[in-house]
C-alpha distance (Angstrom), angle and dihedral (degrees) to the residues before:
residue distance angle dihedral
X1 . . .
X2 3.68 . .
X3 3.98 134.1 .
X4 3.92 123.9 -156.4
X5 3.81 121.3 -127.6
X6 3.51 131.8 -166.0
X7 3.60 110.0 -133.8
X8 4.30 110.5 -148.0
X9 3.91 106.2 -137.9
X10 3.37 125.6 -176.0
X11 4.46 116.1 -112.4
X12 3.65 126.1 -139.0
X13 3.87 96.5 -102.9
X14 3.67 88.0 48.4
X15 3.96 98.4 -104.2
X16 3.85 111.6 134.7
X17 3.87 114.4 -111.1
X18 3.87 135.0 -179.1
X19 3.51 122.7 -122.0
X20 3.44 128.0 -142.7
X21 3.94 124.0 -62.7
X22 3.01 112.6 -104.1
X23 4.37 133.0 -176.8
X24 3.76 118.3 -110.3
X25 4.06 110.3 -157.6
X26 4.35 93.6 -147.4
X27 3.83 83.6 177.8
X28 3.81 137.2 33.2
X29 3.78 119.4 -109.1
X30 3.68 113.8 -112.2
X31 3.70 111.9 -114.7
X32 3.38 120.7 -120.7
X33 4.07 120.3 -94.1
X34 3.75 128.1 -125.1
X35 3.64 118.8 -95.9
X36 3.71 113.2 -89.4
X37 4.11 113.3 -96.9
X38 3.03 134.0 -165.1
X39 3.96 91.0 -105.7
X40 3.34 87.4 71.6
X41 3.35 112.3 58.3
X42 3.87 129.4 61.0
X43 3.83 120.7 -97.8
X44 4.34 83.3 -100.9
X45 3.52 91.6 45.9
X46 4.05 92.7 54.9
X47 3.71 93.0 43.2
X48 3.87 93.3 47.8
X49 4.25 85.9 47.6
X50 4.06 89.2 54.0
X51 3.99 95.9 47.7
X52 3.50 82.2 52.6
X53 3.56 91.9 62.4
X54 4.01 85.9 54.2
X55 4.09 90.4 -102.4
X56 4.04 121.8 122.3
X57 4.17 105.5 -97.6
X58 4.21 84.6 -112.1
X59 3.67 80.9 82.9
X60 3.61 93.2 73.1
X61 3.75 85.2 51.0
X62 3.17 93.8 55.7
X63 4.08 98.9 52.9
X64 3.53 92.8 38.8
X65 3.66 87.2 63.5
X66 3.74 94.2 45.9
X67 3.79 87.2 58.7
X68 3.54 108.8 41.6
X69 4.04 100.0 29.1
X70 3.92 98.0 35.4
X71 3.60 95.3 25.3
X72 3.81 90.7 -128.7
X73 3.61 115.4 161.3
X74 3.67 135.1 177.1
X75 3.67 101.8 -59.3
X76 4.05 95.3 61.3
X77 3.78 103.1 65.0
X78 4.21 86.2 142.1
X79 3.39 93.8 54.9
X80 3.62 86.9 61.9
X81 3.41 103.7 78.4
X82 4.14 108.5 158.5
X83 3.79 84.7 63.8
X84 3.93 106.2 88.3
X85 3.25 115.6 -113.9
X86 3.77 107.1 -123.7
X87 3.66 87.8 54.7
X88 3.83 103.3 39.2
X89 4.01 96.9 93.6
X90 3.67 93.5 57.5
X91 3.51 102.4 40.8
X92 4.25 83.6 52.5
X93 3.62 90.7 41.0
X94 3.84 93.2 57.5
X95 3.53 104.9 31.4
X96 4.17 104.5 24.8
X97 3.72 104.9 35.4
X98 3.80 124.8 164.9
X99 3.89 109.7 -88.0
X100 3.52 109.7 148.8
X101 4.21 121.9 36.0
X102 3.77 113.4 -171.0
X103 3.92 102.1 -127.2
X104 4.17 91.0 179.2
X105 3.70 140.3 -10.0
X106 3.72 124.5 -159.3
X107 3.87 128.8 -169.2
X108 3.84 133.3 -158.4
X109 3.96 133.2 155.6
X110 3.62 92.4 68.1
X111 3.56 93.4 -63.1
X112 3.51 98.5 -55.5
X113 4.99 91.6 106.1
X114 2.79 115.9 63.8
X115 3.85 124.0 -168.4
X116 4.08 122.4 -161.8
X117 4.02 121.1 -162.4
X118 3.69 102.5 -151.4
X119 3.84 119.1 -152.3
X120 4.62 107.3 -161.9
X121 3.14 123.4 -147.3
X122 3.99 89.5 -94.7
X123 3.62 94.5 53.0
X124 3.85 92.3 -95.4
X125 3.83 119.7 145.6
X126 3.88 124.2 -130.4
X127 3.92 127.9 160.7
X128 3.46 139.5 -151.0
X129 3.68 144.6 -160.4
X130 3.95 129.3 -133.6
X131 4.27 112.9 -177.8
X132 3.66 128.1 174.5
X133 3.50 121.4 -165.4
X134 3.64 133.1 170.7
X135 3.74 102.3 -77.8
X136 3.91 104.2 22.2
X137 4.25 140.8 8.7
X138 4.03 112.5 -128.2
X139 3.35 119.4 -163.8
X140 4.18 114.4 -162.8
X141 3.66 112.9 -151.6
X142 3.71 132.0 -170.3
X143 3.88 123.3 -120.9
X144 3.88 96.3 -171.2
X145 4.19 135.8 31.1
X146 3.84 88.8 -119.2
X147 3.73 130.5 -20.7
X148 3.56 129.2 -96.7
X149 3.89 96.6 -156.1
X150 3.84 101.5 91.1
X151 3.52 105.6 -138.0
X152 4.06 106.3 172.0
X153 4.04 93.1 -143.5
X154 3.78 96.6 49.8
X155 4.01 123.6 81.5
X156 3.30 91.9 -156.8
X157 3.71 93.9 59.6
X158 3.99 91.4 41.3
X159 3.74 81.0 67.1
X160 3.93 104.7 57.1
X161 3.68 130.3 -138.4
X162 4.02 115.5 -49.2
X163 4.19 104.2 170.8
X164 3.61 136.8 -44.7
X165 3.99 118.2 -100.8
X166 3.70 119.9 -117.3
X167 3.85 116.6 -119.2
X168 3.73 91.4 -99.4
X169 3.33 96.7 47.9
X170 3.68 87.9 51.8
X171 4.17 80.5 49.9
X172 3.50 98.0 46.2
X173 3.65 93.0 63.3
X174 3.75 87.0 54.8
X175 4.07 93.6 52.7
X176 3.31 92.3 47.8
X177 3.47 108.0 53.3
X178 4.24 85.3 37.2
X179 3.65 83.1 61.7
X180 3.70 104.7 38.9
X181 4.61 81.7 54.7
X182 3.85 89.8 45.2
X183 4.03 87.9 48.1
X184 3.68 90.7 47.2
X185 3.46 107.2 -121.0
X186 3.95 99.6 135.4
X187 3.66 113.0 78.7
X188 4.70 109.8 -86.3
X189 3.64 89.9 47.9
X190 3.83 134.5 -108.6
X191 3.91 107.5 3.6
X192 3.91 136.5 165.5
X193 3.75 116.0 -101.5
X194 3.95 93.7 -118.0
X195 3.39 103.3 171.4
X196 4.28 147.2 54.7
X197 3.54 128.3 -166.5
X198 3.90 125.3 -179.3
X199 4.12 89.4 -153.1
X200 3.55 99.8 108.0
X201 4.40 131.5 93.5
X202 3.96 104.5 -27.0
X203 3.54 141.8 31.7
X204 3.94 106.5 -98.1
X205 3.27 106.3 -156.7
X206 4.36 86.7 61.7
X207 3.81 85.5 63.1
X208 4.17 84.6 47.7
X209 4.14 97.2 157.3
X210 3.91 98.4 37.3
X211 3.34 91.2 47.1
X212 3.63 93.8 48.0
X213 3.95 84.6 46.4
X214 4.16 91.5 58.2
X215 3.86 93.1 41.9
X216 3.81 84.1 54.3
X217 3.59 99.7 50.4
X218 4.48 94.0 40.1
X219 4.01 82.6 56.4
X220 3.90 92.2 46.1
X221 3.59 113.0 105.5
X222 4.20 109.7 -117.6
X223 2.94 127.3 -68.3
X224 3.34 85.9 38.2
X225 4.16 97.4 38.2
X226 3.43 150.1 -35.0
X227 3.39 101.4 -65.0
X228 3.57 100.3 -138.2
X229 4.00 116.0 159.7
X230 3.80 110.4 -105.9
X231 3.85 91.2 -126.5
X232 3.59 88.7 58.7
X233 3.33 90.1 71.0
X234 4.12 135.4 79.7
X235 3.83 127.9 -153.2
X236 3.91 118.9 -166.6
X237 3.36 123.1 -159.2
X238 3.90 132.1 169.3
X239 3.98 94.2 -142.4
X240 3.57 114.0 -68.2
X241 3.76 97.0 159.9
X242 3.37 113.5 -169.6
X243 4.72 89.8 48.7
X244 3.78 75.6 48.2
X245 4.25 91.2 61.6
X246 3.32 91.4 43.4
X247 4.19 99.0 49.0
X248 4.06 78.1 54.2
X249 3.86 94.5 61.3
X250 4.22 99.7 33.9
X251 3.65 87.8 84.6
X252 3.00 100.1 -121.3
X253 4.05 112.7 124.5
X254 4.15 100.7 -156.7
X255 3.58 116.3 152.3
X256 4.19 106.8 -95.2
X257 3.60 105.0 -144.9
X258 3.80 112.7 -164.6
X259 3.58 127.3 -142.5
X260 3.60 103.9 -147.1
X261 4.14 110.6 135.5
X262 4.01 96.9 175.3
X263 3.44 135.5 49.3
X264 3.42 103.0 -147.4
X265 3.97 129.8 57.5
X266 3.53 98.6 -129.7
X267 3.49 93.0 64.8
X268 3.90 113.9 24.5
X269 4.60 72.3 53.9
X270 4.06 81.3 79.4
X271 4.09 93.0 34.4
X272 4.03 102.6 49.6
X273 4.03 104.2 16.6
X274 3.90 89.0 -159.3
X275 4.03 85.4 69.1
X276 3.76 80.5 85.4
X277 3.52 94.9 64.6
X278 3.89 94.6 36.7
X279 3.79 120.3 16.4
X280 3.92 142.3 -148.3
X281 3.77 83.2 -92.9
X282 4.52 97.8 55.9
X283 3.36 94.9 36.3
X284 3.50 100.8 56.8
X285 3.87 91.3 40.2
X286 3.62 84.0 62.0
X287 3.73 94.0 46.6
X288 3.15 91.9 60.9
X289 3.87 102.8 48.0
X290 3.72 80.5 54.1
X291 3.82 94.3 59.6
X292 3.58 89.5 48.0
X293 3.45 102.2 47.9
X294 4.06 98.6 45.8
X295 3.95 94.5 27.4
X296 3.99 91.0 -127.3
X297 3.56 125.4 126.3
X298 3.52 120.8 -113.9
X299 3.80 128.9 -128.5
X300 3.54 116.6 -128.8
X301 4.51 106.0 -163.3
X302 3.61 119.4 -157.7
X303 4.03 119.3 -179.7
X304 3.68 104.9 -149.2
X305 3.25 107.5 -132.4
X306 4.11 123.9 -170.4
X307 3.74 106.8 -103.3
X308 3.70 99.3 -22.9
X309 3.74 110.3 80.7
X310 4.00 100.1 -2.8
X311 3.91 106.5 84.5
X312 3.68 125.2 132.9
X313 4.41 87.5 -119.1
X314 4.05 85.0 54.1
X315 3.47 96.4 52.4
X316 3.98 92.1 48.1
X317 3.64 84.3 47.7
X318 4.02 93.0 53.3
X319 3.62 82.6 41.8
X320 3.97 89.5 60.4
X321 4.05 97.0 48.4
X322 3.90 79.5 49.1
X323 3.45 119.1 50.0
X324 4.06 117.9 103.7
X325 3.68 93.3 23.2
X326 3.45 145.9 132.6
X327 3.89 93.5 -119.4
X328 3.33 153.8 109.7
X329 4.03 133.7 -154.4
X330 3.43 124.5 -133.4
X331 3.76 121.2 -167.8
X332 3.78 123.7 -158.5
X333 3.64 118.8 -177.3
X334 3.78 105.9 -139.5
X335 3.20 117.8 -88.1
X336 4.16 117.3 -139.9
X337 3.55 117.9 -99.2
X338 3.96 135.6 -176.6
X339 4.21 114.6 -97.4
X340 4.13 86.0 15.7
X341 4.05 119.9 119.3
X342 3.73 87.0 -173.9
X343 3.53 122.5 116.0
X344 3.85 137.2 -170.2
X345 3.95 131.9 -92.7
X346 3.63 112.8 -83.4
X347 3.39 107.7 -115.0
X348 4.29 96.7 -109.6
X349 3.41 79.8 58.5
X350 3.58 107.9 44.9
X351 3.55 86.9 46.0
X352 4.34 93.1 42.1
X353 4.45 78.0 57.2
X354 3.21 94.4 54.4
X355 3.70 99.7 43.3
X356 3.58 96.0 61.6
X357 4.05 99.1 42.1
X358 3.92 76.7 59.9
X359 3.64 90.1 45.7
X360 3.87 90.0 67.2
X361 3.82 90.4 47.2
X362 4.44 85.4 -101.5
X363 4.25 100.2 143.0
X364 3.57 103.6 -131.6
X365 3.97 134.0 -173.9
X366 3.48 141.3 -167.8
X367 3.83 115.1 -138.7
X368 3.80 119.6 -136.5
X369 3.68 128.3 -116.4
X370 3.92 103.7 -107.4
X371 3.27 123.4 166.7
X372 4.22 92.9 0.6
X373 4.04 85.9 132.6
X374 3.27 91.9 59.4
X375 3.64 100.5 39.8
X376 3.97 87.9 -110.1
X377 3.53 100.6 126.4
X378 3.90 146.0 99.8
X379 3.66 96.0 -41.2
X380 3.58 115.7 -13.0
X381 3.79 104.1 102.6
X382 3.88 106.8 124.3
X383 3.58 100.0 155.2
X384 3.79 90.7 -124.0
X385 4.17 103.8 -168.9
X386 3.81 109.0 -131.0
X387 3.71 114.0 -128.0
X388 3.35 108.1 -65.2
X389 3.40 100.0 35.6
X390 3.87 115.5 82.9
X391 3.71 107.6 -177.2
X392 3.60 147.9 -118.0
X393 3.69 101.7 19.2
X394 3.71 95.7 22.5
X395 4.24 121.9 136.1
X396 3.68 91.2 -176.7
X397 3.40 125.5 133.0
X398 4.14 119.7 -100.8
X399 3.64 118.4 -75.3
X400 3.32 125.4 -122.3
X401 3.63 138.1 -70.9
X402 3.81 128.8 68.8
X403 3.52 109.3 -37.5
X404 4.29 130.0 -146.1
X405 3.62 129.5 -126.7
């Protein structure tokens, strides 16, 4: 909505005289959603959409299972060949249309990361992560374009809040990278994706119901989802309390990973800004109600960071919030990001932390660096467009570097 104003301005032989009309915006115009998917809408919901289009409500069925057990998406319509062929391009166009475009993907450790540039239907930029390791593949999916929690050491945060994703955008990530491991393109071969973590652009737990939405549908048996196990799957949060009550009771028994990184209020007030709405103290109460009402363990992350948050009274201090708990510590050395001073633990110390969590029987690990060369890891996704490829907005074609399906 917008109103026009005529603004009084003051002429050179001192007569009054208006200038030009011109429109006010007095409220931001919405932006535009992404298209409805089939991932997400209900299993009754697709089926009613495809007898809409004059086809029997198997049809549904029958894409749905392309999707989630072939990982076909909208790009592969001759691949699906039980869907007749006069009828294939609007059954794809209404329940499989284009989300995500791959503008770049870069590789490092050997082959084994690999890091996805998304391109949205708007022309905003997300990433994801896929890793294989020996025992399992992890992909690490983004929630949000950007973050709007602040958190100096992150360069997601640095770069404020764009949009929230849909819950099949936050989906399509997932089938991608589960087909890009099944088709072998990671170093080892052709894998199964076994593994979901909520640590990529975005804070989940600010996009609470969609989020909630895509968790339900990658836990869904197909046709109706992915069928992923629940405790395959990790949700991070920096402590928003209340999303973190509700996560407990959706039924839903993830593993809640907390990102807390000090012990004390004072300090983790400068580290994770939205300590100052809910400290140390409320988010860890709520932690634990979590554990106890879904059974799961909950993941407490700590970025080690040199002479800020890493001395040996900080770790006893962690140690005391911890002890008798149903949790687990998980240590990231920082990773380096643009515009940050910051550096990580040395290693005495990182390993002087961990000795005394261990000390008061607290298991504690130290995550490894993958995907740091490619600016893949623990929070350094900044969507950064490749040439070529200016951003939100942009119709450009991808930029370079080796591009996914």
């Amino acid at each position: 909505m917008a109103v026009s104003s005529a603004v009084p301005s003051t002429a050179a032989g001192g007569a009054e005289a208006s200038a030009p009309a011109r429109s006010v915006p007095l409220v931001a115009a919405p932006r535009p959603r992404p298209p409805r998917h089939l991932a997400d809408l209900t299993t009754t919901q697709r089926r009613e959409l495809t007898v809409s289009l004059g086809e029997p409500a198997f049809r549904a069925d029958q894409v749905a299972r392309h999707y989630f057990a072939r990982y076909l998406r909208a790009g592969d319509a001759e691949a699906m060949t039980d869907l007749p062929a006069a009828s294939r391009a609007a059954l794809l166009e209404a329940l499989l249309p284009a989300l995500l475009t791959p503008a770049r993907t870069m590789t490092c450790d050997a082959g084994a990361t690999h890091k996805t540039l998304w391109r949205a239907f708007d022309g905003v930029l997300i990433e994801s992560v896929l890793m294989r390791y020996p025992d399992r593949a992890t992909v690490c999916v983004s929630s949000q374009a950007g973050c709007g929690m602040g958190c100096p050491f992150c360069a997601t945060g640095q770069g404020g809040l764009t949009r929230n994703l849909s819950a099949a955008e936050i989906v399509e990530q997932v089938v991608a990278a589960a087909g890009a491991i099944a088709r072998g393109e990671l170093a080892g071969g052709p894998a199964r994706l076994s593994n979901v973590v909520f640590m990529g652009m975005g804070e989940p737990l600010a996009n609470y119901a969609t989020v909630v939405a895509a968790l339900r549908v990658l836990t869904a048996p197909p046709p109706a989802g992915l069928g992923l196990s629940a405790r395959s799957i990790t949700v991070s949060t920096v402590g928003l309390v209340p999303a973190i009550r509700r996560l407990a009771g959706a039924g839903l028994p993830v593993t809640l990973a907390v990102s807390l990184h000090a012990p004390d209020d004072e300090l983790r007030d400068s580290l994770v800004p939205v300590n100052r709405r809910w400290p140390v103290a409320e988010v860890l109460t709520a932690a634990w109600e979590y554990a106890e009402t879904t059974g799961r363990r909950v993941s407490i992350e700590y970025a080690l960071i040199d002479d800020v948050n890493d001395q040996p009274e900080r770790a006893d201090a962690l140690a005391d919030l911890l002890v008798g708990r149903l949790a687990h510590v998980n240590l990231i050395p920082l990773n380096p990001t643009r515009g940050v001073s910051w550096q990580a633990s040395e290693r005495r110390r990182e390993r002087e932390f961990v000795r005394r969590l261990r000390l008061r029987g607290i298991t504690a690990t130290v995550r490894d660096t993958r995907g740091r060369d490619i600016a893949a890891a623990c929070g350094q996704l900044a969507a950064d467009a490749p040439t070529g490829l200016s951003g939100p907005g942009t119709d450009r074609p991808d930029g370079s570097g080796r591009a996914g399906r």
